[in-house]
Backbone bond lengths (Angstrom), bond angles and torsions (degrees), N, CA, C in turn:
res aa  C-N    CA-C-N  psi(-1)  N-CA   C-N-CA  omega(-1)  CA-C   N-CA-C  phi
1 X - - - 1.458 - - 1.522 108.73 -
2 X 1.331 109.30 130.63 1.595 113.91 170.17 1.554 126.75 -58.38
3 X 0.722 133.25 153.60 1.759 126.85 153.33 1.936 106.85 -60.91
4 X 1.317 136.41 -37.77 1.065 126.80 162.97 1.001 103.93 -51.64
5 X 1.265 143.29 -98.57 1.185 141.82 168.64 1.417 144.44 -5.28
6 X 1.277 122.04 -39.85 1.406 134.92 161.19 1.581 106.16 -69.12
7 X 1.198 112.87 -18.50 1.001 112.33 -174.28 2.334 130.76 -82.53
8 X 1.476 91.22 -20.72 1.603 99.84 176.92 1.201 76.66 -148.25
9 X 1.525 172.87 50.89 1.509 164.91 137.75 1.632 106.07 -117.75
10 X 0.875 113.67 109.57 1.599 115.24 158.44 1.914 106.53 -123.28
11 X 1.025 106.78 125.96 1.304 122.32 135.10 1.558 149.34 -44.21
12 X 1.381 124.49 118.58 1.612 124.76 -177.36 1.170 102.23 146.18
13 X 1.601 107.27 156.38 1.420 138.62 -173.64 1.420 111.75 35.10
14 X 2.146 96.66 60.78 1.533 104.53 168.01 1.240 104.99 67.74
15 X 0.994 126.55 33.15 1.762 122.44 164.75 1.118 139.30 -163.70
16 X 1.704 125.56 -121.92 1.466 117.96 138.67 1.396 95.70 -157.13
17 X 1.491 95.39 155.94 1.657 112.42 144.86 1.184 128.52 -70.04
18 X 1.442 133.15 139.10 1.422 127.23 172.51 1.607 112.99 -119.91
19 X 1.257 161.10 114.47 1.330 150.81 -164.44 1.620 98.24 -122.43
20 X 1.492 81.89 118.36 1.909 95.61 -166.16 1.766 101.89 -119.21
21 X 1.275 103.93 155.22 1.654 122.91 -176.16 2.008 87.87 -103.14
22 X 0.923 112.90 108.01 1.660 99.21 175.69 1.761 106.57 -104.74
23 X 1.407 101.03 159.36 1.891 97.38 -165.98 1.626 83.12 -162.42
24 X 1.896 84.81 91.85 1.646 99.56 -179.73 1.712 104.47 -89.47
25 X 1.256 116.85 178.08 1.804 129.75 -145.09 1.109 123.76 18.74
26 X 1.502 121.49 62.04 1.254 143.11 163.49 1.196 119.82 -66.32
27 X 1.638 148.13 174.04 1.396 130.26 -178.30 1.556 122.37 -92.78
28 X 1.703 88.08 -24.05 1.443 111.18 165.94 1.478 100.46 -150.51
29 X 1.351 106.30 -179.49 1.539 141.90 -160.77 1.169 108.26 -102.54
30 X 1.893 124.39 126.42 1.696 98.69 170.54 1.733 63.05 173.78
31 X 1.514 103.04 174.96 1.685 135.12 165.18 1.464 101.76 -112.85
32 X 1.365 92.20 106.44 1.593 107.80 161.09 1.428 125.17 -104.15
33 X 1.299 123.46 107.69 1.808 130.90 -140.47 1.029 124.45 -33.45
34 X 1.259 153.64 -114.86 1.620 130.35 -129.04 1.510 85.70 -136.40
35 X 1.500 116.00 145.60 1.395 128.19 -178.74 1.775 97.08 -143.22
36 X 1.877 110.17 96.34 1.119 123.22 -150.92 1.280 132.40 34.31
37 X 1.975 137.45 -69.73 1.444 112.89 -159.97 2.145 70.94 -150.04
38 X 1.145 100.44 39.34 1.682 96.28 150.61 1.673 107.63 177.88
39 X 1.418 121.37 176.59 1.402 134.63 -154.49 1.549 93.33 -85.92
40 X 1.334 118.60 120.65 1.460 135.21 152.92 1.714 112.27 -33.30
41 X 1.385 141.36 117.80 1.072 125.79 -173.18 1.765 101.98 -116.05
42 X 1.034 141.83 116.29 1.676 107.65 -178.18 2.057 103.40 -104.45
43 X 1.201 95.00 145.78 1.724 96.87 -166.92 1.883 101.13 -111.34
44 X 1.198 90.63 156.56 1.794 79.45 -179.99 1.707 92.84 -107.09
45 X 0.967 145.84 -25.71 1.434 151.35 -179.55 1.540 102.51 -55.29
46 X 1.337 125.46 153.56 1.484 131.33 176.72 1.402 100.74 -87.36
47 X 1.686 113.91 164.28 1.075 116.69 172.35 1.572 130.57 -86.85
48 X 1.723 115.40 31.04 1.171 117.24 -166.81 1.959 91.25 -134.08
49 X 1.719 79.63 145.99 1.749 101.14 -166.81 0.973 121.01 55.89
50 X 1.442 122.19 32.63 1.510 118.47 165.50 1.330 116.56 105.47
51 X 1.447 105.85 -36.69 1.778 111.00 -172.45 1.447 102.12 -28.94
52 X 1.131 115.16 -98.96 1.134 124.38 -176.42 1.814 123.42 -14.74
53 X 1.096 109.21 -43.27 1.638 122.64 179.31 1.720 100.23 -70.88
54 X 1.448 120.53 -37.94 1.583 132.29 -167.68 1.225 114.13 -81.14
55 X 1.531 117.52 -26.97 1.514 146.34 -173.56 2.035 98.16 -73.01
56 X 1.644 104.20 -61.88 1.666 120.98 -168.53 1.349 93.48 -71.90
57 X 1.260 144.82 -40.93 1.356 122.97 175.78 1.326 109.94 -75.92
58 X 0.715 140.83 -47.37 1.899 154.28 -177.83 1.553 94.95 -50.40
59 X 1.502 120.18 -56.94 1.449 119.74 176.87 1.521 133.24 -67.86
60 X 1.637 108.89 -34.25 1.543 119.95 165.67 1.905 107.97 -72.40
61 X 1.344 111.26 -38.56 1.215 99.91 -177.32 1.585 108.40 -63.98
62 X 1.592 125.78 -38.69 1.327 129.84 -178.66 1.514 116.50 -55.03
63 X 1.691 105.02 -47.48 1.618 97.17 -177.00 1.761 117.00 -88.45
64 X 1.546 123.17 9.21 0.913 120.59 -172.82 1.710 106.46 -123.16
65 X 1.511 94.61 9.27 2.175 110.29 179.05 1.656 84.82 42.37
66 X 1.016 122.12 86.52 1.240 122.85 134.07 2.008 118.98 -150.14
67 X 0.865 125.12 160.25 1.535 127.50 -168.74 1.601 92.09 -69.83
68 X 1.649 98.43 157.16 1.801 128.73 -154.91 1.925 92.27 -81.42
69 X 1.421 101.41 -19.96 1.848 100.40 -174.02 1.445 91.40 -112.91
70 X 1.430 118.92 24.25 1.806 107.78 162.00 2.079 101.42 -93.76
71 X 1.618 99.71 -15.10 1.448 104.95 -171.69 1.476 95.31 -105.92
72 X 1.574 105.31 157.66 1.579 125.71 -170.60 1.719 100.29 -163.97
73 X 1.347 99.17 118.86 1.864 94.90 152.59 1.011 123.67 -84.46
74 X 1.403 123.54 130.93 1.244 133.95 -163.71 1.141 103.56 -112.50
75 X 0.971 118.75 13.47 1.689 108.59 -176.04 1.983 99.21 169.69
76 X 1.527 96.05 138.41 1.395 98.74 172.49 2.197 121.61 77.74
77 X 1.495 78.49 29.75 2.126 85.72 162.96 0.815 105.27 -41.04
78 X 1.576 128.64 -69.61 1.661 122.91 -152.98 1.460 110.39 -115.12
79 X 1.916 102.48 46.35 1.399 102.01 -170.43 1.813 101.58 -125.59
80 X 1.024 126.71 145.58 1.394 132.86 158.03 1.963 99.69 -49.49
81 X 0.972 108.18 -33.96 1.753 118.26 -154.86 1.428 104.01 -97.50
82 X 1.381 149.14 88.26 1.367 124.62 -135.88 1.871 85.03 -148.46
83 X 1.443 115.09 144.50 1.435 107.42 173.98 1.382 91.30 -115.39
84 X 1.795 117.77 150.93 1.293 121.81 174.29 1.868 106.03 -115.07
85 X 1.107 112.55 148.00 1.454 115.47 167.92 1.471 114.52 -116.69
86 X 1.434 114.86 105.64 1.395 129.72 160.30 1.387 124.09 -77.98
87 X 1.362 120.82 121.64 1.472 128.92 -172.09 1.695 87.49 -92.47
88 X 1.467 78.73 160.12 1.627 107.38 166.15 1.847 114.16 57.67
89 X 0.883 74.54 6.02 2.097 70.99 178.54 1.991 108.87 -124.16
90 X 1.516 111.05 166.40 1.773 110.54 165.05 1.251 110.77 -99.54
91 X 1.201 99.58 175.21 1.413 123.58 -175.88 1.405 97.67 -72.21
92 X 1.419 124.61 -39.73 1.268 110.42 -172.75 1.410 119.86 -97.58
93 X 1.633 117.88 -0.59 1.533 117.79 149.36 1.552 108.66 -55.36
94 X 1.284 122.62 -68.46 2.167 131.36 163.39 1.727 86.60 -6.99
95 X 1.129 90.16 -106.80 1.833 107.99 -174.08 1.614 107.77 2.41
96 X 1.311 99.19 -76.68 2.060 115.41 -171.22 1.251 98.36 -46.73
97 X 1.404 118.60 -34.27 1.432 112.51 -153.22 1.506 109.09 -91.69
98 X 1.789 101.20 -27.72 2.008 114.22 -154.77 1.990 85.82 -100.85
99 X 1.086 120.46 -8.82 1.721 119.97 160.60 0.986 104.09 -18.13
């Protein structure tokens, strides 16, 4: 395991944790690197009715090929600060991929 990595990736219960900085009405969409102790996410959706929350799962499931109900926020709806739980994949597939 990296120090990047240990750092917003944890591992357990068949999956991973992800701990994301999210920065909704952006101009575009993308992860722009680390914003203290998780991955900068920027969203183009606003942060009202969900968009924004519907946008980060829709987008982590896209760059990590896995289905939109393999992702769940587990923490942090109405937070900039939000942890995601990905089933079925490692921490060190995340890594190869969040390079």
């Amino acid at each position: 395991m990296t120090d990047t990595q240990s750092i917003f990736i944890k591992g357990g219960n068949g999956g991973v944790y992800i701990s994301c900085h999210i920065q909704p009405g952006a101009s575009r969409s993308g992860a722009s690197g680390l914003h203290g102790d998780s991955i900068k996410i920027k969203l183009h959706s606003p942060p009202t009715d969900g968009k924004a929350n519907a946008e980060l799962v829709e987008f982590i499931a896209s760059i990590l090929s896995v289905s939109k109900s393999s992702v769940e926020i587990k923490s942090g709806h109405s937070s900039r600060k939000k942890v995601l739980f990905v089933s079925g994949i490692t921490p060190g597939f995340v890594n190869d991929i969040l390079k």
